[in-house]
VOLODREN-701163 format. One record per residue (C-alpha): y, x, z; chain; residue number from 1; residue in three letters. Coordinates in pm, whole numbers, plus 50000, padded with zeros to 5 digits. Example, Ala and Ser with C-alpha at 12.3 -4.5 7.8 and 13.67 -1.06 7.14 Angstrom:
<recs>
<rec Y="49550" X="51230" Z="50780" mol="A" seq="1" type="ALA"/>
<rec Y="49894" X="51367" Z="50714" mol="A" seq="2" type="SER"/>
</recs>
This chain:
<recs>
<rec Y="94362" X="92924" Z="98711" mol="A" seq="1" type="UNK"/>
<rec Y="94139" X="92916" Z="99009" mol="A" seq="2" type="UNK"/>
<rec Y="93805" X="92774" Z="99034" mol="A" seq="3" type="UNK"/>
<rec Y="93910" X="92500" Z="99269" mol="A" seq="4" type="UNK"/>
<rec Y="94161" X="92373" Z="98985" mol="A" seq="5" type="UNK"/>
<rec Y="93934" X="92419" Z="98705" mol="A" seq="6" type="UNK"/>
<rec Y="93677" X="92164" Z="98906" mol="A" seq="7" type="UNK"/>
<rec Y="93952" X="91909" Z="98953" mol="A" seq="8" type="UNK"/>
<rec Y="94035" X="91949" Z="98611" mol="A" seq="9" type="UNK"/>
<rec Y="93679" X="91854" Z="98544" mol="A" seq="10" type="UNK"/>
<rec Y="93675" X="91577" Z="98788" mol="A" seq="11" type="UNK"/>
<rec Y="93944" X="91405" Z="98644" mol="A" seq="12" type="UNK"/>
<rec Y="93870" X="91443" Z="98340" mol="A" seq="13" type="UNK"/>
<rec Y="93489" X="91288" Z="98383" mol="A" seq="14" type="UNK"/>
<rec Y="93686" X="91027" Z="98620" mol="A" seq="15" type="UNK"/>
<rec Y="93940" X="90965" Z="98327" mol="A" seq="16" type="UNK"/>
<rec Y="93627" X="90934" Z="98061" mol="A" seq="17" type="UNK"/>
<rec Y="93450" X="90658" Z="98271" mol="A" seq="18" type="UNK"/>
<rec Y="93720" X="90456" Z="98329" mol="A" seq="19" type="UNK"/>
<rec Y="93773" X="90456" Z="97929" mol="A" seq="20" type="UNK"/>
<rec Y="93419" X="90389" Z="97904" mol="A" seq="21" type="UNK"/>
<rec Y="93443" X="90106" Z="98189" mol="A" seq="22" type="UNK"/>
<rec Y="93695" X="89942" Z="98026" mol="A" seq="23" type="UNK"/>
<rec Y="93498" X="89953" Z="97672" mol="A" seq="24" type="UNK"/>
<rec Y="93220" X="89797" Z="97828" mol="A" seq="25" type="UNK"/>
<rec Y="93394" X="89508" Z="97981" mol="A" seq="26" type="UNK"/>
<rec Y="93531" X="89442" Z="97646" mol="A" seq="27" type="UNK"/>
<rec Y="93297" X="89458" Z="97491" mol="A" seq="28" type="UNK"/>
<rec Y="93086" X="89232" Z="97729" mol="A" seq="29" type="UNK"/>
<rec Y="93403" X="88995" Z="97759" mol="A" seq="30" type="UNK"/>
<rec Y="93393" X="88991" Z="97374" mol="A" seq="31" type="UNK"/>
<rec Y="92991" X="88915" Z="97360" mol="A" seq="32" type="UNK"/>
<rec Y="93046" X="88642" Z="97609" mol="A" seq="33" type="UNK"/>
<rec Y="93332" X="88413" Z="97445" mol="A" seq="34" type="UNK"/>
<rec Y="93128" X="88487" Z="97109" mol="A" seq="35" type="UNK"/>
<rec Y="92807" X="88319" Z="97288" mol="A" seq="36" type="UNK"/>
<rec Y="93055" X="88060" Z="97405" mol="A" seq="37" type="UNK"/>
<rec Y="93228" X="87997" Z="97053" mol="A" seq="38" type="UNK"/>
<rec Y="92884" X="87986" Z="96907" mol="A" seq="39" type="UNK"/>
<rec Y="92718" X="87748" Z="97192" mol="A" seq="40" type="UNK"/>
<rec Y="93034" X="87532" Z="97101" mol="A" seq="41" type="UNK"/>
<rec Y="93097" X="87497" Z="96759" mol="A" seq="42" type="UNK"/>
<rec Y="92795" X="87585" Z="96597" mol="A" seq="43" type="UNK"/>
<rec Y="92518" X="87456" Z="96812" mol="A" seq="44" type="UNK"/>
<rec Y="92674" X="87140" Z="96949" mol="A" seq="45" type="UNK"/>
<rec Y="92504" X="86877" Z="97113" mol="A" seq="46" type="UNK"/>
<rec Y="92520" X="86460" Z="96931" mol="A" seq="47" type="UNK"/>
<rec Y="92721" X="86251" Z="97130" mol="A" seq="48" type="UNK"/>
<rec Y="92610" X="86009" Z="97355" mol="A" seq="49" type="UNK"/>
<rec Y="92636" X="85646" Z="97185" mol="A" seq="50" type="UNK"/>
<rec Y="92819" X="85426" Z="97414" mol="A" seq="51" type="UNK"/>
<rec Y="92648" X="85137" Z="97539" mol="A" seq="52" type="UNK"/>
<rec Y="92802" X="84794" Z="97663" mol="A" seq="53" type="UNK"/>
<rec Y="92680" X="84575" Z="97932" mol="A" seq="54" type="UNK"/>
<rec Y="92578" X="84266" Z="97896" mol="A" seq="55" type="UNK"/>
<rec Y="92913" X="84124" Z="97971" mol="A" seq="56" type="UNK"/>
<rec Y="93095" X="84370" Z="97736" mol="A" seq="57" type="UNK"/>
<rec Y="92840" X="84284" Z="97464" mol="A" seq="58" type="UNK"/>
<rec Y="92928" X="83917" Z="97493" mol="A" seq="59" type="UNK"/>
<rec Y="93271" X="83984" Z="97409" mol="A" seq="60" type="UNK"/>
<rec Y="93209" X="84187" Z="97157" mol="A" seq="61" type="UNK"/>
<rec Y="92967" X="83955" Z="96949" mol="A" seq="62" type="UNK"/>
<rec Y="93275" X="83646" Z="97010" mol="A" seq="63" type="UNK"/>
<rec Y="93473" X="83894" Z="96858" mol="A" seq="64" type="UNK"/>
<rec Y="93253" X="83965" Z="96573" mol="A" seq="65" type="UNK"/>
<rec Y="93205" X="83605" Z="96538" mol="A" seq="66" type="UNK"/>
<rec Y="93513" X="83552" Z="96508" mol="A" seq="67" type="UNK"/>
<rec Y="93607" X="83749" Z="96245" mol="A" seq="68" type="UNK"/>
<rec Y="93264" X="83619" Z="96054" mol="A" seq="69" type="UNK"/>
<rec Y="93061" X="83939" Z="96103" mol="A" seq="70" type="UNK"/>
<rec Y="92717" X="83869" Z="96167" mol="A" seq="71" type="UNK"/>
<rec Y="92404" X="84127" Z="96286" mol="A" seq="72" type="UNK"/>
<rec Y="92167" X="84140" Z="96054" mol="A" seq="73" type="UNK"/>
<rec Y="91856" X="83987" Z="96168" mol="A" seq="74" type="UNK"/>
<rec Y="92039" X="83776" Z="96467" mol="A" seq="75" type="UNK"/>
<rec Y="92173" X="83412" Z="96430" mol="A" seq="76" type="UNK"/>
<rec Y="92186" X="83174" Z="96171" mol="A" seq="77" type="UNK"/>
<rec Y="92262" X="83356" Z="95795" mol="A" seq="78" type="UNK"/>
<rec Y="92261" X="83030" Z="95582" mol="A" seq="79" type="UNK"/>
<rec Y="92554" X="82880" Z="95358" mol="A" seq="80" type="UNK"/>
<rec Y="92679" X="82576" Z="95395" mol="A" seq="81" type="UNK"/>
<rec Y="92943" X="82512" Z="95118" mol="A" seq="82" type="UNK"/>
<rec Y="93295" X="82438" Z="95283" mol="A" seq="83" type="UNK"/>
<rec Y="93676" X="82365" Z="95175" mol="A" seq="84" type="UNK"/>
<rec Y="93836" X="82675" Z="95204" mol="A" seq="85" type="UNK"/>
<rec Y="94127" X="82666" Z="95459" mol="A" seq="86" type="UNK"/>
<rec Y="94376" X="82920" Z="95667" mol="A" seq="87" type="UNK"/>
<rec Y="94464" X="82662" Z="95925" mol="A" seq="88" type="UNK"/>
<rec Y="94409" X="82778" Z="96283" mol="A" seq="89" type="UNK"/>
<rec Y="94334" X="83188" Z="96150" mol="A" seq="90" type="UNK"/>
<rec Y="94388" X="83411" Z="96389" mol="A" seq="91" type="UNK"/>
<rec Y="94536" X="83710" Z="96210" mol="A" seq="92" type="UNK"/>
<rec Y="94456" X="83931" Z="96475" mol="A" seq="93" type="UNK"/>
<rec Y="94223" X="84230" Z="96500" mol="A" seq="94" type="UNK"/>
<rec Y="94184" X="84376" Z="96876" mol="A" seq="95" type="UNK"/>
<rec Y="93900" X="84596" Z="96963" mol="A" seq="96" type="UNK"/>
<rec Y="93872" X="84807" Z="97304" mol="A" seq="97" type="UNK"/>
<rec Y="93796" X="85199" Z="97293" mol="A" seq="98" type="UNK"/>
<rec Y="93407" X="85104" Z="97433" mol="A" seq="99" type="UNK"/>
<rec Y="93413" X="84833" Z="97159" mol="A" seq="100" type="UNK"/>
<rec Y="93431" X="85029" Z="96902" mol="A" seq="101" type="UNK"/>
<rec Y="93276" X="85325" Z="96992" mol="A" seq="102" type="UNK"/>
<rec Y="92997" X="85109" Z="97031" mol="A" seq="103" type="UNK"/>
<rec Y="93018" X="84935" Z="96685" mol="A" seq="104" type="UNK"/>
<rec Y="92931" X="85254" Z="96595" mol="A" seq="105" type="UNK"/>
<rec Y="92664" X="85274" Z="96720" mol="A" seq="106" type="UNK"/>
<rec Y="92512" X="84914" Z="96578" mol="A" seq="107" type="UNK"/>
<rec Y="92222" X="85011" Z="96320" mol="A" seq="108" type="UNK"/>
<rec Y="92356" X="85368" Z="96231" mol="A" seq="109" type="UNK"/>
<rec Y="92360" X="85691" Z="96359" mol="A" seq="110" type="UNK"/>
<rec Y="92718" X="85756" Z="96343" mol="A" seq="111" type="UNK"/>
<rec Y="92796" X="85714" Z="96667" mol="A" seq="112" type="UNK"/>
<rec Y="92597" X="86029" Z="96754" mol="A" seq="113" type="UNK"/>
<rec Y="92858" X="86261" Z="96493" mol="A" seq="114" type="UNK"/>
<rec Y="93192" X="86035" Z="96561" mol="A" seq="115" type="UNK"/>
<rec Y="93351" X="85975" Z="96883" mol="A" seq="116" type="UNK"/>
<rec Y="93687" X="85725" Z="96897" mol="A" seq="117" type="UNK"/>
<rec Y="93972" X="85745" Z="97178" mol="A" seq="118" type="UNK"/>
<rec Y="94254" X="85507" Z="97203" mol="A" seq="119" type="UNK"/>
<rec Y="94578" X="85668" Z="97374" mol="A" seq="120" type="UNK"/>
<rec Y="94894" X="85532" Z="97410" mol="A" seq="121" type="UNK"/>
<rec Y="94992" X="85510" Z="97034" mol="A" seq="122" type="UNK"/>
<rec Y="94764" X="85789" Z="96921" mol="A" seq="123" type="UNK"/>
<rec Y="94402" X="85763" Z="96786" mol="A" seq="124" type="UNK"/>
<rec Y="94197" X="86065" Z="96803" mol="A" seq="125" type="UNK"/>
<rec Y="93836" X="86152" Z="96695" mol="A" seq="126" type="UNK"/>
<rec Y="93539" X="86404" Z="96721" mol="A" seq="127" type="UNK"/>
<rec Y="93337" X="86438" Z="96413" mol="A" seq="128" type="UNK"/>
<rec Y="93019" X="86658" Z="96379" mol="A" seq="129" type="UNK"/>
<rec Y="93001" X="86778" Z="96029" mol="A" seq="130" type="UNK"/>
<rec Y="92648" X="86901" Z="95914" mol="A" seq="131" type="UNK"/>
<rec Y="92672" X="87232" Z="95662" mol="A" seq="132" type="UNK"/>
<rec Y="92471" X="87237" Z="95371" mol="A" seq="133" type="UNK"/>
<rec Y="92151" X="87472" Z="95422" mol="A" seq="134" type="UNK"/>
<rec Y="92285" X="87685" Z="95129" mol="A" seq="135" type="UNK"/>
<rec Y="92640" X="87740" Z="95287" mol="A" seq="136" type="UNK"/>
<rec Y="92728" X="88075" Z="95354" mol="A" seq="137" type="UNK"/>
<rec Y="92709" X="88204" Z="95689" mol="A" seq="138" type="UNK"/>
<rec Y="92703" X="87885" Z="95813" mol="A" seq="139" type="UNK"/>
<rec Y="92468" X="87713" Z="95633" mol="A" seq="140" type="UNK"/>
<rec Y="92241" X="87458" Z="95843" mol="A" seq="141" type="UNK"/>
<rec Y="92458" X="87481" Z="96185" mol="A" seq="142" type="UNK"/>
<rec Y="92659" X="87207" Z="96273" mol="A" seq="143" type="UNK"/>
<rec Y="93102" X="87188" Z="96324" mol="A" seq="144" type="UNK"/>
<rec Y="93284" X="87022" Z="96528" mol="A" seq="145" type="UNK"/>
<rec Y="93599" X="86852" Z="96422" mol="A" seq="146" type="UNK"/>
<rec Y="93896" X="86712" Z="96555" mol="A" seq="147" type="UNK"/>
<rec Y="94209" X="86508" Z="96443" mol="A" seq="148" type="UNK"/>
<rec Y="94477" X="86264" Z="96609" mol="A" seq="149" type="UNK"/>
<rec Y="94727" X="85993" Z="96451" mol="A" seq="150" type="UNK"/>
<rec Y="94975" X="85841" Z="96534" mol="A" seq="151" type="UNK"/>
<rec Y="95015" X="85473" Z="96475" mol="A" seq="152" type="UNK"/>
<rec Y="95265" X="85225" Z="96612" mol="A" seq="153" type="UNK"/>
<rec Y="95506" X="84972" Z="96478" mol="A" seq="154" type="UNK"/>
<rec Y="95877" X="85064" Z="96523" mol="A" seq="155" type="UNK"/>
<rec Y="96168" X="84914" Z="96316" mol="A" seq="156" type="UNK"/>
<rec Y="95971" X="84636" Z="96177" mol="A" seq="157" type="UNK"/>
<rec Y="95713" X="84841" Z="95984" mol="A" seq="158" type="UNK"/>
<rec Y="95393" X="85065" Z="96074" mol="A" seq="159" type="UNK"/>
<rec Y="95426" X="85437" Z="96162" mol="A" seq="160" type="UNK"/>
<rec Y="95159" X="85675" Z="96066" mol="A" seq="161" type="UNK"/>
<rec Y="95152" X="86040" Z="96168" mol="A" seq="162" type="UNK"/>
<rec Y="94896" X="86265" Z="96147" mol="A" seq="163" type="UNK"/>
<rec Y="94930" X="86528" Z="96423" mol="A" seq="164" type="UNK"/>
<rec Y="94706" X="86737" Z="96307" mol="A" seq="165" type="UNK"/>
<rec Y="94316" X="86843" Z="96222" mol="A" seq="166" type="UNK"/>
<rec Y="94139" X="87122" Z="96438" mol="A" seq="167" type="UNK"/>
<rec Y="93785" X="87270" Z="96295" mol="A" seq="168" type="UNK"/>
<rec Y="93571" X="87538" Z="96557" mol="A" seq="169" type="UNK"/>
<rec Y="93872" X="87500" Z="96755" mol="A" seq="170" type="UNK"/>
<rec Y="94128" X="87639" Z="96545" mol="A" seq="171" type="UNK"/>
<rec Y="94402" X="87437" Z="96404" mol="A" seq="172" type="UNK"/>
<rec Y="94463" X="87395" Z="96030" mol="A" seq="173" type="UNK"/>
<rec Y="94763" X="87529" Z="95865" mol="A" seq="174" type="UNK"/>
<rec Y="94982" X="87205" Z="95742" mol="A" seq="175" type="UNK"/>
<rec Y="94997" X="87404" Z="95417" mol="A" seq="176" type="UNK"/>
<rec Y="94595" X="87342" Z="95385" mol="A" seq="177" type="UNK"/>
<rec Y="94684" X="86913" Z="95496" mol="A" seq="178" type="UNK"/>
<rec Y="94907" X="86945" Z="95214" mol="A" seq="179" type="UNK"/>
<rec Y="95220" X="86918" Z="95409" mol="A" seq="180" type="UNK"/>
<rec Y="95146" X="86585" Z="95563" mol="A" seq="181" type="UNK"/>
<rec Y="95084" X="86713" Z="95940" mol="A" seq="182" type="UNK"/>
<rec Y="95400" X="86515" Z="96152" mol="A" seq="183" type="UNK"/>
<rec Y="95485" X="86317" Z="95889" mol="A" seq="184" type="UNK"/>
<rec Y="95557" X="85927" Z="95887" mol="A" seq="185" type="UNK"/>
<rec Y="95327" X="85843" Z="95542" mol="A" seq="186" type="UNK"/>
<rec Y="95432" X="85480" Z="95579" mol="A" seq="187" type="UNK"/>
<rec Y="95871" X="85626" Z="95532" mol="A" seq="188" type="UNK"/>
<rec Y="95729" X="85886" Z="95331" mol="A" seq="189" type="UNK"/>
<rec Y="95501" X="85686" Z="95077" mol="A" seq="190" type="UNK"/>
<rec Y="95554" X="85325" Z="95164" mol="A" seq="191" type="UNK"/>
<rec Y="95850" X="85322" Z="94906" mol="A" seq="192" type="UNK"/>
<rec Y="95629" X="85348" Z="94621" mol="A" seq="193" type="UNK"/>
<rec Y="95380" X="85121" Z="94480" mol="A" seq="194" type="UNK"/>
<rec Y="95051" X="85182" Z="94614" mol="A" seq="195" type="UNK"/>
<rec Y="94846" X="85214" Z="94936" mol="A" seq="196" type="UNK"/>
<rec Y="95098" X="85302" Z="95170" mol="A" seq="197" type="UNK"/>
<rec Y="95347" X="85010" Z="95047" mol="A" seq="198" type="UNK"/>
<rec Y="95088" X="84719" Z="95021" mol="A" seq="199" type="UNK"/>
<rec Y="94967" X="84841" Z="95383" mol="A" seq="200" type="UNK"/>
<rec Y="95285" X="84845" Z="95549" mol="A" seq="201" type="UNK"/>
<rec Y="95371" X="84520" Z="95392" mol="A" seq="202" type="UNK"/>
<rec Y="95056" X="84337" Z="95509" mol="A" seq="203" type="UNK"/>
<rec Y="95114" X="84462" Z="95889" mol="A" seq="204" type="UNK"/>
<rec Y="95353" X="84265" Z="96125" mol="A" seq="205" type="UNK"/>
<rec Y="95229" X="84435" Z="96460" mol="A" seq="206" type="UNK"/>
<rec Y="95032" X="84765" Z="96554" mol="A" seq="207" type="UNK"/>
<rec Y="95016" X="84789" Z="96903" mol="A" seq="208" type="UNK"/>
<rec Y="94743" X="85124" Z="97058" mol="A" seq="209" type="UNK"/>
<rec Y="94747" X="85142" Z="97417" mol="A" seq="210" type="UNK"/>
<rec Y="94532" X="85327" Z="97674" mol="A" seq="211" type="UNK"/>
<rec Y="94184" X="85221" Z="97577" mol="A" seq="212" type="UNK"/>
<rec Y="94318" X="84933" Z="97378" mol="A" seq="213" type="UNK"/>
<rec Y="94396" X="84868" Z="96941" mol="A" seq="214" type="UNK"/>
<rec Y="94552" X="84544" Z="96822" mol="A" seq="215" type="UNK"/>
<rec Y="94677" X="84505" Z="96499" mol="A" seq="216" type="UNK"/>
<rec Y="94840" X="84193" Z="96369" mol="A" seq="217" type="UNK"/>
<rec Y="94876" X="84134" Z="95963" mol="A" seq="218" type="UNK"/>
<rec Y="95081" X="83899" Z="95842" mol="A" seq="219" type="UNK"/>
<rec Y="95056" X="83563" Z="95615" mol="A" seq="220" type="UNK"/>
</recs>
């Protein structure tokens, strides 16, 4: 072998070792990088922003409150006055927008900072941050971040529920760890057998979730 050979054996050889080492290092970086990312995420997450209404929204929100006889505590007028009871004239009708609600959260608790509501057509979904316990291992003291959507509607004269499914750090659980219910209609499923389900389907005539929008009608 002649000298000239044995130094482009060498060459390549050096060339072939950095390239393996090249590639190492940008996995390695790539790895360090989604792990910051993951971590920045999941783990260190920021509250949520409480919504807040404007002074027109906020007027249609206390009628609606009103309305259903839930009063703030500390604002208007909390005395009795004894009264015939009476269902003449009820509305039995609950409708709340997305901002509505997400702002009823946020009326004398904190929740609204952990729990976030969005109406879709026919599907409700939520974020939830979940505070670990200070003695939970590894990740004891950080905060997760949740997420889960339903289904509801109101097809063939009764209520549909579905859950579609609960994802935790971004990773979807198993059905087998829902216990089987992910995708299933719990009203058909359970609704034939006394309890919840039944007496909940039975009180509903209506559910009706549209983009931004939840009505639900319940019947005499």
């Amino acid at each position: 072998m002649t000298e000239q050979s044995v130094n482009s054996t060498d060459t390549s050889r050096r060339f072939g070792c950095l390239q393996v080492v090249g590639i190492v290092m940008v996995a390695v970086i790539a790895t360090l990088l989604i792990t910051v990312w993951v971590v920045k995420s999941y783990l260190f997450v920021s509250e949520f922003n409480p919504v807040t209404l404007d002074p027109e929204e906020e007027q249609v929100l206390e009628t609606k409150l009103k309305r259903l006889d839930v009063l703030e505590t500390g604002t208007g007028d909390m005395s009795l006055e004894p009264e015939v009871y009476s269902e003449e004239g009820a509305k039995r009708e609950i409708n709340f927008t997305e901002r509505e609600l997400n702002a009823l959260l946020a009326k004398n608790t904190d929740l609204a900072r952990k729990l976030a509501i969005d109406l879709a057509d026919d599907l409700v979904s939520i974020k939830l941050l979940v505070p670990m316990d200070e003695d939970f291992p590894m990740l004891g003291g950080k905060i997760l971040r949740l997420k889960a959507g339903a289904e509801f509607a109101y097809r063939d004269e009764r209520p549909v529920v579905v859950l579609k499914g609960v994802t935790i750090m971004g990773v979807p659980v198993p059905n087998a760890w829902l216990g089987g219910i992910k995708n299933i209609d719990l009203v058909k499923e359970f609704g034939t057998d006394e309890g919840f389900w039944k007496s909940f389907s039975e009180g509903v005539a209506d559910i009706r979730i549209e983009e931004g929008r939840l009505r639900i009608k319940l019947k005499e």
